[in-house]
N, CA, C and O atoms as a GROMACS GRO file, in nm:
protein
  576
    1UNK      N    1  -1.910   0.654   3.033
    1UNK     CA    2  -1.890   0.531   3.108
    1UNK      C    3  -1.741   0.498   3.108
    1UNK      O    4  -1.669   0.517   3.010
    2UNK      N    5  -1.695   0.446   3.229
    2UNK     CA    6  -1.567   0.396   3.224
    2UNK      C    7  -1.526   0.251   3.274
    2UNK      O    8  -1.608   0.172   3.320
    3UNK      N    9  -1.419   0.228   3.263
    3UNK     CA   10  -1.345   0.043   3.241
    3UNK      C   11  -1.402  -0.006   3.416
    3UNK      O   12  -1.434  -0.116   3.461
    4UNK      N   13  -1.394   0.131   3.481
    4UNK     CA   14  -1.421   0.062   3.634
    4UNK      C   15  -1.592   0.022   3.620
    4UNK      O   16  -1.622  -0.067   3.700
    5UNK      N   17  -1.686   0.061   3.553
    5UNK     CA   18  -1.800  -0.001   3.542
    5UNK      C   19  -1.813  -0.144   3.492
    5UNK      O   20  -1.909  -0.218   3.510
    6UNK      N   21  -1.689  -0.174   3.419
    6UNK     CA   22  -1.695  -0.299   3.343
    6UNK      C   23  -1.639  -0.390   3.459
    6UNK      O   24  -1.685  -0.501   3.433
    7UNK      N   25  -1.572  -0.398   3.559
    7UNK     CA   26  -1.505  -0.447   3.662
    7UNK      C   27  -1.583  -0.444   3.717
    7UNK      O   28  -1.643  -0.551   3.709
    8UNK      N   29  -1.654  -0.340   3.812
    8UNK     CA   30  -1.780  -0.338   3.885
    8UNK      C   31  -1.857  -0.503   3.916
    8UNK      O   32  -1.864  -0.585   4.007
    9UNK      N   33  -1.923  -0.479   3.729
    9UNK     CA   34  -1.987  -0.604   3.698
    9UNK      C   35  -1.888  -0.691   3.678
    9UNK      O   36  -1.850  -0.709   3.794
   10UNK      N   37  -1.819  -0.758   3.610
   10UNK     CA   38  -1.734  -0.875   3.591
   10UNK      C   39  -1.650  -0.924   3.705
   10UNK      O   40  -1.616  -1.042   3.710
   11UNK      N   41  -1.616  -0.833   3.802
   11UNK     CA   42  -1.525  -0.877   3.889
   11UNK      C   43  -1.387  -0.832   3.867
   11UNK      O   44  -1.354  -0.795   3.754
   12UNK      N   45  -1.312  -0.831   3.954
   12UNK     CA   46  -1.148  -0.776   3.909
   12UNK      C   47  -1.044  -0.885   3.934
   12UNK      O   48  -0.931  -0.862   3.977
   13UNK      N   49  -1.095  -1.017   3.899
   13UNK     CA   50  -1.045  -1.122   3.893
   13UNK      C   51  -0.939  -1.129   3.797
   13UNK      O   52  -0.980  -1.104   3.684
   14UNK      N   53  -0.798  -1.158   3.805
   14UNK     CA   54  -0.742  -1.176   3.625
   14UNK      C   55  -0.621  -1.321   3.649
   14UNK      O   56  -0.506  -1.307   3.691
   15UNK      N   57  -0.679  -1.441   3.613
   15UNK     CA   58  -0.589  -1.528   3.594
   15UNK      C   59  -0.434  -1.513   3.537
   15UNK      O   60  -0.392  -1.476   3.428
   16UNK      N   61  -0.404  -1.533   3.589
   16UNK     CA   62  -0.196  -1.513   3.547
   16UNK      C   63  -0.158  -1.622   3.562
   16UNK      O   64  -0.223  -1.708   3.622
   17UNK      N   65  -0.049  -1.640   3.511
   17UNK     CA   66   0.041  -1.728   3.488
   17UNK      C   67   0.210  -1.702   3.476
   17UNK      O   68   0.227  -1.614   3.391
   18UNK      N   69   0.298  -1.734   3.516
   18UNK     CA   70   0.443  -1.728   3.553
   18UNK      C   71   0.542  -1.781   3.353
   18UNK      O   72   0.526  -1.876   3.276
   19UNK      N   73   0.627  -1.668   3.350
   19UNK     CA   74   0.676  -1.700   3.183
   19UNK      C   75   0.710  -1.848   3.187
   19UNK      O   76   0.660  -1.933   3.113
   20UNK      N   77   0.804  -1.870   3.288
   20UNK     CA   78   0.835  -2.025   3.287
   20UNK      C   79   0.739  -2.203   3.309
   20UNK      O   80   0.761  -2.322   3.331
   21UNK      N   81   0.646  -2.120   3.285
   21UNK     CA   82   0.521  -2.214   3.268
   21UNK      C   83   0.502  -2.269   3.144
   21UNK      O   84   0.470  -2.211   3.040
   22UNK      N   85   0.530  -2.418   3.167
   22UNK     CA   86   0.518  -2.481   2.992
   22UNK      C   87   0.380  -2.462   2.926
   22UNK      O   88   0.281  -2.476   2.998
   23UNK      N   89   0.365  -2.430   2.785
   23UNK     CA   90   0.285  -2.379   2.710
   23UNK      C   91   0.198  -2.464   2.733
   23UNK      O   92   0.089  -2.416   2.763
   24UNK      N   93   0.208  -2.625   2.730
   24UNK     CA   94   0.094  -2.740   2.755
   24UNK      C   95   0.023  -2.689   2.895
   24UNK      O   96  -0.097  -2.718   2.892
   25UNK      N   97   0.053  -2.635   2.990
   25UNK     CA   98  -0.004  -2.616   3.102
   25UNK      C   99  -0.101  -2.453   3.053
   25UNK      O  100  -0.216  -2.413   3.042
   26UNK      N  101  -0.026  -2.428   3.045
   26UNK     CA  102  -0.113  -2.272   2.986
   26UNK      C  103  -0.227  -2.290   2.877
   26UNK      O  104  -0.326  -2.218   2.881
   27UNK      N  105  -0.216  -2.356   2.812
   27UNK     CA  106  -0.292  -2.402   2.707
   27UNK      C  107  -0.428  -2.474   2.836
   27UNK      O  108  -0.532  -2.410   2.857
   28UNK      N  109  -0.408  -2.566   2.885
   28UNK     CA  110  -0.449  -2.646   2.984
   28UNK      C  111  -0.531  -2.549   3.073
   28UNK      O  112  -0.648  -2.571   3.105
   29UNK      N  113  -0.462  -2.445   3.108
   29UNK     CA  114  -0.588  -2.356   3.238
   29UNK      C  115  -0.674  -2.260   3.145
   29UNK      O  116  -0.773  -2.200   3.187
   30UNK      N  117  -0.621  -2.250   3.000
   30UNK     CA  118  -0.678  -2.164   2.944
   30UNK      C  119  -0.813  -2.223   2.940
   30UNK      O  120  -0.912  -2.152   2.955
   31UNK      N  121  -0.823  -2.383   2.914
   31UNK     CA  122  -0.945  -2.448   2.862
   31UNK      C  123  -1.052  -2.487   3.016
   31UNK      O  124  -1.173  -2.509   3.027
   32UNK      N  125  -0.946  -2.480   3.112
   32UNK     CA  126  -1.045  -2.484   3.236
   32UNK      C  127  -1.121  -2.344   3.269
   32UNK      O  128  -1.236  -2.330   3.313
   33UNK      N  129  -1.041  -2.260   3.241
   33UNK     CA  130  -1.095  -2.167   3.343
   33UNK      C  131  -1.158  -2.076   3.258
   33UNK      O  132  -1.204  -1.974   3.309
   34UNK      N  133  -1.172  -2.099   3.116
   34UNK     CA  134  -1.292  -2.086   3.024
   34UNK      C  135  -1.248  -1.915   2.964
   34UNK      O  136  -1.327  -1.824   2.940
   35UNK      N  137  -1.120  -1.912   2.954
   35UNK     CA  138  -1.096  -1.766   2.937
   35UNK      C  139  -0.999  -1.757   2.786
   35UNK      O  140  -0.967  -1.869   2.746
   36UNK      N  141  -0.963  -1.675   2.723
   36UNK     CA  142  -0.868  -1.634   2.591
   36UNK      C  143  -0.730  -1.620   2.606
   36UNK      O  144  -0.640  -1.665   2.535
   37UNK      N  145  -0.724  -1.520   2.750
   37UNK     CA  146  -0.586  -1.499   2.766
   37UNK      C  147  -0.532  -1.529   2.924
   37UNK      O  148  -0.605  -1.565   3.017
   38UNK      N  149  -0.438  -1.514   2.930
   38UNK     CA  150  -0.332  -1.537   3.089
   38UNK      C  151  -0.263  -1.407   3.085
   38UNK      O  152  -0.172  -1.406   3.002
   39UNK      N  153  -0.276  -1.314   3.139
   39UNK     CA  154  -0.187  -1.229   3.183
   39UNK      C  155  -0.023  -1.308   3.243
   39UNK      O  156   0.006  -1.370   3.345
   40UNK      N  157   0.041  -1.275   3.146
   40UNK     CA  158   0.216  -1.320   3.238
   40UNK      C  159   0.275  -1.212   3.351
   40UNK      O  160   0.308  -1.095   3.331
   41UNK      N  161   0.279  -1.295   3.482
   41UNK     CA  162   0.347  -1.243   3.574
   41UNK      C  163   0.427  -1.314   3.678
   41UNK      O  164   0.412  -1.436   3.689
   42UNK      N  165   0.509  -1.253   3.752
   42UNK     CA  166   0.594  -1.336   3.832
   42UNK      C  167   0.503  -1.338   3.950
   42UNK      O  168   0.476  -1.446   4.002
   43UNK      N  169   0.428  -1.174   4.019
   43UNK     CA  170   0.405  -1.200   4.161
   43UNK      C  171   0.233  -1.151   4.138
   43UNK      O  172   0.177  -1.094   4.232
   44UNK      N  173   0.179  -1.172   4.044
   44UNK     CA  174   0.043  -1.173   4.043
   44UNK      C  175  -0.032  -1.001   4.010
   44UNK      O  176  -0.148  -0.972   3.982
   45UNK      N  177   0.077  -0.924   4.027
   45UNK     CA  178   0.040  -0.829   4.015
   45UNK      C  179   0.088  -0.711   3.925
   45UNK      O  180   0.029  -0.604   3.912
   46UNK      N  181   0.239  -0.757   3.849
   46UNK     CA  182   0.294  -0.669   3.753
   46UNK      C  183   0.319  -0.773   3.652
   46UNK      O  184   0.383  -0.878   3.651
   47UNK      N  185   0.239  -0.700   3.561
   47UNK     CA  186   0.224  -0.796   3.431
   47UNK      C  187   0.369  -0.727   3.359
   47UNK      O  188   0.423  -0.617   3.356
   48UNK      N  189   0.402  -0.907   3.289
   48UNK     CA  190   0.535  -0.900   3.223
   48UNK      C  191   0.469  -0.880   3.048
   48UNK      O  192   0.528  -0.828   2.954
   49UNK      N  193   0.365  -0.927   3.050
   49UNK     CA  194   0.302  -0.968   2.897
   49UNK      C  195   0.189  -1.039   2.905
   49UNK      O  196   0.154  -1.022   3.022
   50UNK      N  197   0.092  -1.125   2.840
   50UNK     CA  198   0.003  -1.148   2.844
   50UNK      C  199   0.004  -1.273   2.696
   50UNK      O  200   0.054  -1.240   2.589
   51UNK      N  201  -0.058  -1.412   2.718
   51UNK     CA  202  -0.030  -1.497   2.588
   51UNK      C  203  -0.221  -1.566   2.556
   51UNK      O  204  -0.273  -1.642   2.637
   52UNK      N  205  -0.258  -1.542   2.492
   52UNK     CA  206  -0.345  -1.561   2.392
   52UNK      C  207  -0.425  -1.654   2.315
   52UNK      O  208  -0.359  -1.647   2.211
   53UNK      N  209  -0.513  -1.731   2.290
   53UNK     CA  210  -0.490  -1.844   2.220
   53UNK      C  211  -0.508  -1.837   2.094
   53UNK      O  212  -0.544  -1.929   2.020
   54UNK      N  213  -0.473  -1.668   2.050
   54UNK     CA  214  -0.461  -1.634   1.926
   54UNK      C  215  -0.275  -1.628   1.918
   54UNK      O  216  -0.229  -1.634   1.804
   55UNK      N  217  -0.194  -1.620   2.014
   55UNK     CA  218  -0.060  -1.618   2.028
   55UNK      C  219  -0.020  -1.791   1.967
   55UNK      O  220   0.059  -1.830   1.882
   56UNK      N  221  -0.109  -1.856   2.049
   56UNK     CA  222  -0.093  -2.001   2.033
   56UNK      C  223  -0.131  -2.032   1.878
   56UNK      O  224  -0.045  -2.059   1.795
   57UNK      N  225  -0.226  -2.028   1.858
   57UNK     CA  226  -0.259  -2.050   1.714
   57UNK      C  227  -0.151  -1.986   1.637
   57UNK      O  228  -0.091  -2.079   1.583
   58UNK      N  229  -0.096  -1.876   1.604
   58UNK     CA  230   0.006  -1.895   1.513
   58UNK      C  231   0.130  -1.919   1.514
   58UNK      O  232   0.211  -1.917   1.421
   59UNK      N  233   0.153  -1.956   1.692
   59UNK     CA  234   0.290  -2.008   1.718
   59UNK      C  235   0.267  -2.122   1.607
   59UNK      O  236   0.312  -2.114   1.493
   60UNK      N  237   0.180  -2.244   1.661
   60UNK     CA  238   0.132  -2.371   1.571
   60UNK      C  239   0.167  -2.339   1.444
   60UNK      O  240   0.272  -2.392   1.409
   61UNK      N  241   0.104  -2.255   1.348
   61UNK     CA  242   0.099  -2.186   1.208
   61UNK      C  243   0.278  -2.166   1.136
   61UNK      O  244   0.328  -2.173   1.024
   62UNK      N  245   0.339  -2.131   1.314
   62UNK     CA  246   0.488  -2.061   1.230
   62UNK      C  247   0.606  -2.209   1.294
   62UNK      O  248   0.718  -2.222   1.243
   63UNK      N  249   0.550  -2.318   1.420
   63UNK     CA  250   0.657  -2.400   1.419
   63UNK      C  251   0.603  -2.514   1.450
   63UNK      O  252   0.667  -2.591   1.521
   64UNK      N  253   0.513  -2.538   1.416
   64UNK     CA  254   0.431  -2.692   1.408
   64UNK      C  255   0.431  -2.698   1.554
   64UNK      O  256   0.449  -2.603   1.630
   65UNK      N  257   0.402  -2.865   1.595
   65UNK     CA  258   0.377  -2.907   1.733
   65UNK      C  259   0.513  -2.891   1.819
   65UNK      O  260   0.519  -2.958   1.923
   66UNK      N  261   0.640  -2.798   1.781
   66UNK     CA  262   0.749  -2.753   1.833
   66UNK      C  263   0.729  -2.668   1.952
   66UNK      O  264   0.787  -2.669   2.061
   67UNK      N  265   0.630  -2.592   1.905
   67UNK     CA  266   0.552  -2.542   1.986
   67UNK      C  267   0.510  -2.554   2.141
   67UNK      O  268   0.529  -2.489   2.244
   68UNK      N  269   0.456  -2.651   2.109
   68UNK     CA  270   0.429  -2.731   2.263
   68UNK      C  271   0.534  -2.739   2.346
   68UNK      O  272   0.508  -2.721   2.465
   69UNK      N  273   0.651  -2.763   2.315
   69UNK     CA  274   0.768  -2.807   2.452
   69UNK      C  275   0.826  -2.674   2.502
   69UNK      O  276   0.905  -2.680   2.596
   70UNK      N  277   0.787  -2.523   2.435
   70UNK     CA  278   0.845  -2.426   2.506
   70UNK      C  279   0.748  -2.321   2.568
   70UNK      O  280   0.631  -2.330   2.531
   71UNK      N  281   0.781  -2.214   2.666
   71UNK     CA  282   0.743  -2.188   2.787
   71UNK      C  283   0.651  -2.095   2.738
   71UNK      O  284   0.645  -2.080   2.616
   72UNK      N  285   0.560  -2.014   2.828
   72UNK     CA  286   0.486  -1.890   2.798
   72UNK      C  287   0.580  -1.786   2.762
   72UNK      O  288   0.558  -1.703   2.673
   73UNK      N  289   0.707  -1.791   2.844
   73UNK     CA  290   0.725  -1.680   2.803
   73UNK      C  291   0.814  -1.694   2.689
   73UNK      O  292   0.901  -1.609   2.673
   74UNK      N  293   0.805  -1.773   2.623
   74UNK     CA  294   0.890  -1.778   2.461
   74UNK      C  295   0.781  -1.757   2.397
   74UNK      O  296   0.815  -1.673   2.314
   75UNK      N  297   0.666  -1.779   2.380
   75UNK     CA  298   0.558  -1.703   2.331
   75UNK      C  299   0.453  -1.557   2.316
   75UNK      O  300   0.397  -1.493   2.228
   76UNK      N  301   0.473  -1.557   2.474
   76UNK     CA  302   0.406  -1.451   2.518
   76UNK      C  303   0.378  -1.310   2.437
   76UNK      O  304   0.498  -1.283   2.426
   77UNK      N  305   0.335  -1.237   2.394
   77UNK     CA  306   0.341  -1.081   2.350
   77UNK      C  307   0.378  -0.993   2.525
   77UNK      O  308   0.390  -0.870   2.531
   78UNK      N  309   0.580  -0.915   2.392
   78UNK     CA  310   0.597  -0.852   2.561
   78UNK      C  311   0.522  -0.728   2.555
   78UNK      O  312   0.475  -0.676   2.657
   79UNK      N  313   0.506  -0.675   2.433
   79UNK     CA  314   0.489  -0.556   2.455
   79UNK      C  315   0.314  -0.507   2.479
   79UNK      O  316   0.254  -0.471   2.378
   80UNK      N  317   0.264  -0.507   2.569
   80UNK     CA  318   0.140  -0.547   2.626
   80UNK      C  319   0.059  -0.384   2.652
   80UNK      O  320   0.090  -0.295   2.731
   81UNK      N  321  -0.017  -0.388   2.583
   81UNK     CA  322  -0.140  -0.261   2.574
   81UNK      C  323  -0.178  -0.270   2.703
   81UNK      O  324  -0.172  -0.385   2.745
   82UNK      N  325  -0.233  -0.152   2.818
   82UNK     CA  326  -0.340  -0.182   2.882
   82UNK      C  327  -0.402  -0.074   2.936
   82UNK      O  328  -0.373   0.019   2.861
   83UNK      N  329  -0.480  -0.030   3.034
   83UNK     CA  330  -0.554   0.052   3.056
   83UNK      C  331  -0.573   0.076   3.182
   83UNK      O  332  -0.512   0.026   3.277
   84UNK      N  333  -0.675   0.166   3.186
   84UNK     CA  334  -0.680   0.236   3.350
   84UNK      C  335  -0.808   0.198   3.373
   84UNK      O  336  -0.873   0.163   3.275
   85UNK      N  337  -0.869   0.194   3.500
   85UNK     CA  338  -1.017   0.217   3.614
   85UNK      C  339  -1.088   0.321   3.513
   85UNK      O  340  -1.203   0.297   3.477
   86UNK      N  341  -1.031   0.420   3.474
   86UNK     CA  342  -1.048   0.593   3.414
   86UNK      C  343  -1.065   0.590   3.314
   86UNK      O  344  -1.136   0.682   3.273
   87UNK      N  345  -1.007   0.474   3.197
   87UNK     CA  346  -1.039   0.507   3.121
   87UNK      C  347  -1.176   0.490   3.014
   87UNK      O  348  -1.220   0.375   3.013
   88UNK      N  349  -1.235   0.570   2.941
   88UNK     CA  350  -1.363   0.550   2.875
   88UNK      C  351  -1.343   0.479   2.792
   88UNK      O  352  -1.250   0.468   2.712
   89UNK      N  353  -1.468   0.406   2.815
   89UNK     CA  354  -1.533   0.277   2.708
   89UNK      C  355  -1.494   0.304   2.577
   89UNK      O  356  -1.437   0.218   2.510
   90UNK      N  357  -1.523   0.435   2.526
   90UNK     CA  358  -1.516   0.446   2.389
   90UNK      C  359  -1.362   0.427   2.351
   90UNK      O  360  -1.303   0.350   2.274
   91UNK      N  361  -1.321   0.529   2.437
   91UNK     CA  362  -1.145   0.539   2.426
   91UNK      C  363  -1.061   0.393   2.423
   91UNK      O  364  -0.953   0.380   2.366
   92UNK      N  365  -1.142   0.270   2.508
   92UNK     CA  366  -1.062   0.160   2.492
   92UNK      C  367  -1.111   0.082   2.371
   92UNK      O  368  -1.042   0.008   2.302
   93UNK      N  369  -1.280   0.119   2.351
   93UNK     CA  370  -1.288  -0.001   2.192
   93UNK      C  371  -1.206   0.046   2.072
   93UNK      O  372  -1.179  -0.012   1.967
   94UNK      N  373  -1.170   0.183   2.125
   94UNK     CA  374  -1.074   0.221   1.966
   94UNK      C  375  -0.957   0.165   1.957
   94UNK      O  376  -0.912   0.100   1.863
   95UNK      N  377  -0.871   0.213   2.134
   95UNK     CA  378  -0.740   0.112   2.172
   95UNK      C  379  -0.751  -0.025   2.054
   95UNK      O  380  -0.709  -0.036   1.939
   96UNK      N  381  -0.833  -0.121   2.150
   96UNK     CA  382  -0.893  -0.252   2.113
   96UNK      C  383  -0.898  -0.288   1.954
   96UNK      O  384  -0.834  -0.385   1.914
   97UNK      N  385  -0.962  -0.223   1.879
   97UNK     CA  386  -0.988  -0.206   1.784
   97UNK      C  387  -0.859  -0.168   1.692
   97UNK      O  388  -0.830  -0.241   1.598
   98UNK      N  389  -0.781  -0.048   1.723
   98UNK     CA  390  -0.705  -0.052   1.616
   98UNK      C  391  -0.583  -0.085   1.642
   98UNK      O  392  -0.500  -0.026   1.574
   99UNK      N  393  -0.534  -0.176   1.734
   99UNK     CA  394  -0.453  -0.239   1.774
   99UNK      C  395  -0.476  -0.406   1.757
   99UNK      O  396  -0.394  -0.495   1.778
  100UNK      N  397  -0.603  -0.414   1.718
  100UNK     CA  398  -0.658  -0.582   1.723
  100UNK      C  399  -0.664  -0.653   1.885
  100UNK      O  400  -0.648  -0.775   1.896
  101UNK      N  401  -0.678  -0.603   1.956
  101UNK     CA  402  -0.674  -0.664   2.049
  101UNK      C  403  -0.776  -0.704   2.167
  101UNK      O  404  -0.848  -0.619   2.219
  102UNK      N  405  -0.775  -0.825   2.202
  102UNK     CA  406  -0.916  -0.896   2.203
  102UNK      C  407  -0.934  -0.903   2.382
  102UNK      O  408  -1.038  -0.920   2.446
  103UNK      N  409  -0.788  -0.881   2.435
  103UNK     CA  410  -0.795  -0.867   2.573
  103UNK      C  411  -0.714  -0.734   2.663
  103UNK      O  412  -0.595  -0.717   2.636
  104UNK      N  413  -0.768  -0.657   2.750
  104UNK     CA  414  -0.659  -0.547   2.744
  104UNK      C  415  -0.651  -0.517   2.955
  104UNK      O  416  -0.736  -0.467   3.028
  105UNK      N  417  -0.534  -0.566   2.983
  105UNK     CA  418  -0.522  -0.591   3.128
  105UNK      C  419  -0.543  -0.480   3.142
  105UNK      O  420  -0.544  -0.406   3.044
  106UNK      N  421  -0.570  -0.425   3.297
  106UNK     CA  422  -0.660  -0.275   3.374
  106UNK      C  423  -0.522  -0.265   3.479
  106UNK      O  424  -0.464  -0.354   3.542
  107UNK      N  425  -0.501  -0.151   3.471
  107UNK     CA  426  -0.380  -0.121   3.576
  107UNK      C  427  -0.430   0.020   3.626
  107UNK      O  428  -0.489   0.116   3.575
  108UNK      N  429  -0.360  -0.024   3.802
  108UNK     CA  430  -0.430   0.065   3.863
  108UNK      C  431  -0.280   0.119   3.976
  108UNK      O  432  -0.270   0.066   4.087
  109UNK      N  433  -0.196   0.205   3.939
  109UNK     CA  434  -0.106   0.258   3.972
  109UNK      C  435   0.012   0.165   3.935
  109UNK      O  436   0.093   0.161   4.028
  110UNK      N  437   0.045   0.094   3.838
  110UNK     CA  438   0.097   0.009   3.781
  110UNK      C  439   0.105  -0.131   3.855
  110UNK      O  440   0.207  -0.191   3.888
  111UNK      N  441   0.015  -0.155   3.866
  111UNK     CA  442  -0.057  -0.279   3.902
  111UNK      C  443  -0.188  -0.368   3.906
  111UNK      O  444  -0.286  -0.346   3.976
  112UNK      N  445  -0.170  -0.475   3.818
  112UNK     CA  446  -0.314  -0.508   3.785
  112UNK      C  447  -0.408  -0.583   3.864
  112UNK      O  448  -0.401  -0.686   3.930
  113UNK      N  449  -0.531  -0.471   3.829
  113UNK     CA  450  -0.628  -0.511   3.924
  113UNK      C  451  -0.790  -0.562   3.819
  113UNK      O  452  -0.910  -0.565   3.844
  114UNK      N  453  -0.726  -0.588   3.731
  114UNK     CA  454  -0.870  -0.624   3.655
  114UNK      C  455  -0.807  -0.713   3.481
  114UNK      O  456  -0.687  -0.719   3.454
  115UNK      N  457  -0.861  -0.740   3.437
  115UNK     CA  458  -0.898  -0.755   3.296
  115UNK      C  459  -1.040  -0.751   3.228
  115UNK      O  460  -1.144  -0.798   3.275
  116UNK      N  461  -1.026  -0.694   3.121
  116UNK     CA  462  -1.173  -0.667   2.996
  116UNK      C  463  -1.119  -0.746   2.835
  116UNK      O  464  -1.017  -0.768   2.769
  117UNK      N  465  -1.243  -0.763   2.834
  117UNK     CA  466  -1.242  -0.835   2.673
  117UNK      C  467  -1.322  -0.739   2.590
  117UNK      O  468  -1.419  -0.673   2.628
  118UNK      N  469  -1.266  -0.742   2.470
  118UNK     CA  470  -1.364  -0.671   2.368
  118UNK      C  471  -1.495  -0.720   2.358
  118UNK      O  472  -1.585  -0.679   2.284
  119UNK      N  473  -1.498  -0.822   2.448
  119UNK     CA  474  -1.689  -0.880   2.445
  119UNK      C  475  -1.692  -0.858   2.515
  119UNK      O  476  -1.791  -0.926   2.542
  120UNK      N  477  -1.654  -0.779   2.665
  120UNK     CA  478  -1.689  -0.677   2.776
  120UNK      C  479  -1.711  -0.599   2.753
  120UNK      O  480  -1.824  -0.559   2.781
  121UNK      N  481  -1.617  -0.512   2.683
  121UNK     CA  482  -1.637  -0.374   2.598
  121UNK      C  483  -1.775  -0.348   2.525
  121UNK      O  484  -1.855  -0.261   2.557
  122UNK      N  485  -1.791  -0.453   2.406
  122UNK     CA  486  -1.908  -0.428   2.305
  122UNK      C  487  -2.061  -0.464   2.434
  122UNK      O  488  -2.170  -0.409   2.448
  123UNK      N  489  -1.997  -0.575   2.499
  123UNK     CA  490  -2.184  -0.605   2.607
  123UNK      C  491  -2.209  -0.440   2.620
  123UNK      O  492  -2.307  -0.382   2.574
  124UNK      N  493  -2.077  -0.361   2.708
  124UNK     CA  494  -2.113  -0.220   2.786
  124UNK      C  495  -2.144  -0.145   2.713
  124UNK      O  496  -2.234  -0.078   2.762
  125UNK      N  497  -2.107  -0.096   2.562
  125UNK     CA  498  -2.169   0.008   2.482
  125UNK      C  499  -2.289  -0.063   2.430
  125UNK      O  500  -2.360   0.009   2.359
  126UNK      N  501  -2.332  -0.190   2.446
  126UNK     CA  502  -2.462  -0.219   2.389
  126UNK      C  503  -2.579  -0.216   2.475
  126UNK      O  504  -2.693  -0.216   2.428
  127UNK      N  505  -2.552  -0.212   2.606
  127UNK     CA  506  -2.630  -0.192   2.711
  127UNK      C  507  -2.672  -0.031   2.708
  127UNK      O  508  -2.787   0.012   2.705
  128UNK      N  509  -2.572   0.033   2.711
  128UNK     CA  510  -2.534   0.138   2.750
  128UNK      C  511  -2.671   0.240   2.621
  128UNK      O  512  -2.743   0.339   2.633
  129UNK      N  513  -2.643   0.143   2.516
  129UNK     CA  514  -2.719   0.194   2.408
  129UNK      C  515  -2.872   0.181   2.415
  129UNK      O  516  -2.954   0.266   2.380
  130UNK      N  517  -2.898   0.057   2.470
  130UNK     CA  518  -3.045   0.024   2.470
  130UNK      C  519  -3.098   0.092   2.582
  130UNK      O  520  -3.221   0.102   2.578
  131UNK      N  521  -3.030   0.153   2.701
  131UNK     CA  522  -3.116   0.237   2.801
  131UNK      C  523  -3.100   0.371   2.734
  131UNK      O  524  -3.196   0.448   2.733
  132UNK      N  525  -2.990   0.402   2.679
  132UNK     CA  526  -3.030   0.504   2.574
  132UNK      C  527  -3.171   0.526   2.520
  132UNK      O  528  -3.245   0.623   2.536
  133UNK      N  529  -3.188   0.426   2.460
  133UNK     CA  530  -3.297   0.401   2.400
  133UNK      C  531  -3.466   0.412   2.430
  133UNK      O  532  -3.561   0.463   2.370
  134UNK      N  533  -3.449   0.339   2.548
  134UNK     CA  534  -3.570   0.342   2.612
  134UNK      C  535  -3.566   0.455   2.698
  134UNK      O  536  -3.684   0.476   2.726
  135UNK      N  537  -3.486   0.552   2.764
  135UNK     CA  538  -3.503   0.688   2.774
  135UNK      C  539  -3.589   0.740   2.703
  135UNK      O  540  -3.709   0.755   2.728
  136UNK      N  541  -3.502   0.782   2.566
  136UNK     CA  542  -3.563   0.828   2.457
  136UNK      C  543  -3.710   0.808   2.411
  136UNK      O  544  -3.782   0.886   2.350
  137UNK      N  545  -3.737   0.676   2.460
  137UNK     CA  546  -3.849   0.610   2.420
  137UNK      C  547  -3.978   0.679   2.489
  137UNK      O  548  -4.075   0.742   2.446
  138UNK      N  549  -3.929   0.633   2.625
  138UNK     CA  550  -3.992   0.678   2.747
  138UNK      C  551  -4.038   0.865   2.723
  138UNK      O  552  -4.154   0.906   2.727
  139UNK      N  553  -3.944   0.932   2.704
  139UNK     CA  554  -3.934   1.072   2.651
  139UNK      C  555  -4.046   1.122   2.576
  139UNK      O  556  -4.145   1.182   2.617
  140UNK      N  557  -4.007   1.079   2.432
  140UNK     CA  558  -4.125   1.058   2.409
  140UNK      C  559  -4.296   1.033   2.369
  140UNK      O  560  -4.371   1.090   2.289
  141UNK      N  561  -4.315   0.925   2.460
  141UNK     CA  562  -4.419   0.889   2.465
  141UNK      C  563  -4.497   0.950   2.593
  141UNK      O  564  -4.606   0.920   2.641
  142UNK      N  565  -4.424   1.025   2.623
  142UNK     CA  566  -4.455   1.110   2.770
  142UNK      C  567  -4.511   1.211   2.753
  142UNK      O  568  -4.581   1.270   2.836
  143UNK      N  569  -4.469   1.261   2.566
  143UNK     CA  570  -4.491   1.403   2.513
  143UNK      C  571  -4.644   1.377   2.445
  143UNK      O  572  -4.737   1.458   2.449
  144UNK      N  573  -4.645   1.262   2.390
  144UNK     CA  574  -4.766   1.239   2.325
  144UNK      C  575  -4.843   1.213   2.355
  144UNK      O  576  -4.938   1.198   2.278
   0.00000   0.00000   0.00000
């Protein structure tokens, strides 16, 4: 299975946001639009970095409510993991996994056309597992 099955279903929707966007506002669409992260970009389509509300939480942790008055992109993580249409499920929960990372933008000739969450990731190998399953099942009980 690959990341373009996970898009398929989810959509290749990916909210962004511009570095010079004050953190109160980013914080703000994060809670509307019901999502973890903002991909940072200038023209919607080449990600500069990507900010977190695990970025946020330890900005808070390392400069109190100082925090708040500066931009995404004084926060942001530049150096930004991401992935292909191509690449396999397994290959990105390891990415994901041993990198810690909970969101991983989809680029598709260096330009993004999707985002996945590691709770995209784990739904698809858990699906993926239970028709496993009932194959098997099906298999068999076909024999017996």
């Amino acid at each position: 299975m690959k990341v373009d099955a996970i898009l398929k279903a989810k959509g290749r929707t990916v909210v962004t946001t511009r570095p010079e966007t004050p953190l109160t506002t980013a914080i703000q669409r994060l809670r509307l639009e019901r999502i973890g992260a903002l991909v940072v970009s200038r023209d919607g389509a080449t990600p500069l970095g990507i900010i977190s509300e695990r970025d946020i939480v330890y900005g808070l942790a390392e400069r109190g409510v100082e925090l708040l008055g500066l931009t995404v992109g004084d926060v942001m993580v530049h150096e930004l993991a991401t992935c292909t249409p191509e690449d396999g499920i397994k290959q990105v929960m390891a990415k994901m996994t041993r990198g810690r990372i909970r969101h991983l933008p989809v680029l598709e000739n260096g330009r993004l056309c999707g985002i996945i969450s590691i709770g995209d990731v784990v739904k698809n190998r858990l699906e993926e597992i239970e028709l496993e399953a009932t194959v098997l099942r099906d298999a068999y009980m076909a024999k017996a």
